[in-house]
C-alpha positions, 0 to 999 in steps of 0.5 A, a space after each residue: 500500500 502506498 502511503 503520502 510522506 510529507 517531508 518539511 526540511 530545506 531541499 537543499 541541505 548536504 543530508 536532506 538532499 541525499 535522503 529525498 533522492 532516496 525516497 523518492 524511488 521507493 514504490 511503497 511511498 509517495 513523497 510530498 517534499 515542503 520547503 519552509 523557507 521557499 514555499 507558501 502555504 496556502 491556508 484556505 487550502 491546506 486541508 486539500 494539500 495535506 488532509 490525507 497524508 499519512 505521514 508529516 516529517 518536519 526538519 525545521 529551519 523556521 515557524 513554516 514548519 511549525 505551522 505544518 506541525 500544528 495543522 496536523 495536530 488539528 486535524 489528527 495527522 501522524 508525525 514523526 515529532 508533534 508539535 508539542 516536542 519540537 515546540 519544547 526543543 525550540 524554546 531552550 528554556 522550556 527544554 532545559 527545564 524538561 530535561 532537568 525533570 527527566 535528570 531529577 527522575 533519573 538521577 540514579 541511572 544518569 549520575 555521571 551526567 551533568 546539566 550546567 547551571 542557568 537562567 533566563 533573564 533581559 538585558 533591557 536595563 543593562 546596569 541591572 544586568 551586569 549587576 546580576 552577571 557579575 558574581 557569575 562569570 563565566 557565563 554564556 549567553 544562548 538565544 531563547 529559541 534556536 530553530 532560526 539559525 539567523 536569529 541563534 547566538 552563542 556569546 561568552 562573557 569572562 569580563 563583566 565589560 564584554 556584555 557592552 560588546 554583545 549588546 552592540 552585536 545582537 542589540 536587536 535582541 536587548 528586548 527580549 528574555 535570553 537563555 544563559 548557561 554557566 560556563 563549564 572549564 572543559 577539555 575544549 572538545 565537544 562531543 556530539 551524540 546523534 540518535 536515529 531510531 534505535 540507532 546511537 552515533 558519535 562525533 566529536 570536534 573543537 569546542 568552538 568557544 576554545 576555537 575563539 578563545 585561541 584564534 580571535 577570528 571575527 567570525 567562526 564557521 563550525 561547519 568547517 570545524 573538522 569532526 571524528 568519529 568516537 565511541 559512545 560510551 555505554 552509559 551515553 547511549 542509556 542517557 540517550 534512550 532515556 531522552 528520546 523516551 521522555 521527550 518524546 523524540 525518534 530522531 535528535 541530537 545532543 552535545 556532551 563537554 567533560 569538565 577538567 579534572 572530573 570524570 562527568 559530562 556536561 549536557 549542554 545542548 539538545 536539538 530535534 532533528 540536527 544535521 548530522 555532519 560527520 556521519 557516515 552513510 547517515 543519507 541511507 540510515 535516515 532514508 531506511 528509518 523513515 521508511 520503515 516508520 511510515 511503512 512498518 
């Protein structure tokens, strides 16, 4: 039986790409590709377009694709994460609090895990700011949502006068909540575990705040940053399941850092459907998971 596969994710993505190529020759299914930052949906005459798929697949770079996501929970439409889940993994306060909930819930199965302390707080009234940050430094200032990779930010602060210096940067962000981590001394490596199904993978490169801290360049491009495979560990793939049953997700990503002189890891971060760059074959092992899930 043939079934509609609705795929929301940039056409032109490295992984996407390779993985549209491939569903597309599938007998079994009929692919409907959206591209949230070229196509317009028509609102009048969604339900024509998408009423009768039985499968909606969202990699999303803006609110096009949550508004596909929330179409679908209106009208009782399959997707692979519902718009609740990638919702709470947008708002990167919403998701640390959600995590912290599964920590408490797991802290015996997960002691050699860590989250770093965090706020949310405005930087509206700069002197009010610093007053608050000073006692806390380092610390690093993330952007409240992060599926806009036009609109995310990651800014250290060591001196208290460096806020003046990402207020002049982001000064359109002076007006809105902004999420912030304590910074986490590490062995400069960022590790990255990508989880597709029952399947768990590794990565690890240059943390890139380390990059900074070394080389001062005005900007950095991580896609550049040259990445390796490693092992994951046992107790990282148990962290993992246990993330992908409590929030509710089939396919994500999180980055592990190991701070000096302890044995621990740090989460610091956590994304729905990441890009997966440095996975090989990643194309053919997302390509057969949804296969398998729209027709199991």
């Amino acid at each position: 039986m043939v079934k509609k596969l609705v795929l929301s994710a940039k056409k032109e993505h490295d992984v996407i790409k390779n993985v549209i190529r491939k569903l597309k020759v599938v007998p079994e299914i009929e692919l409907i590709l959206h591209d949230p930052t070229e196509d317009f949906l028509d609102l009048e005459d969604m339900q024509t377009q998408f009423g009768d798929v039985d499968l909606i697949i969202t990699k999303v770079a803006n609110d096009c694709s949550i508004d596909l996501l929330h179409f679908a929970k209106l009208y009782n439409i399959p997707t692979l994460h519902d718009v609740y889940t990638v919702l709470l993994c947008k708002n990167k306060v919403a998701l640390d609090q959600a995590i912290r909930k599964i920590f408490d819930k797991h802290s015996g199965d997960l002691e050699n895990f860590l989250l770093p302390r965090s706020w949310t707080q405005s930087l509206q009234n700069i002197n009010r700011f610093k007053e608050w940050a000073s006692p806390k430094l380092p610390i690093v200032l993330k952007s409240h949502y992060q599926h806009d990779k036009y609109n995310r930010f990651n800014f250290l602060v060591r001196k208290i006068d460096e806020i003046d210096k990402f207020c002049k940067i982001y000064s359109n962000f002076l007006y809105y909540n902004i999420y912030i981590q304590k910074f986490v001394e590490s062995d400069g490596i960022e590790r990255k575990i990508y989880v597709v199904g029952d399947k768990i993978y590794g990565t690890q490169r240059e943390n890139p705040i380390y990059y900074w801290l070394r080389e001062k360049p005005e900007k950095i491009d991580v896609e550049t940053f040259k990445r390796e495979k490693f092992e994951v560990s046992v107790d990282m793939q148990n962290l993992a399941k246990i993330l992908a049953k409590g929030l509710n997700l089939r396919i994500f990503g999180f980055d592990l850092v190991k701070p000096l002189n302890q044995n621990k890891y740090y989460l610091i971060d956590l994304n729905d459907f990441p890009g997966f760059k440095g996975i090989k074959d990643i194309d053919n092992e997302l390509a057969d998971y949804l296969i398998t899930y729209v027709n199991p």
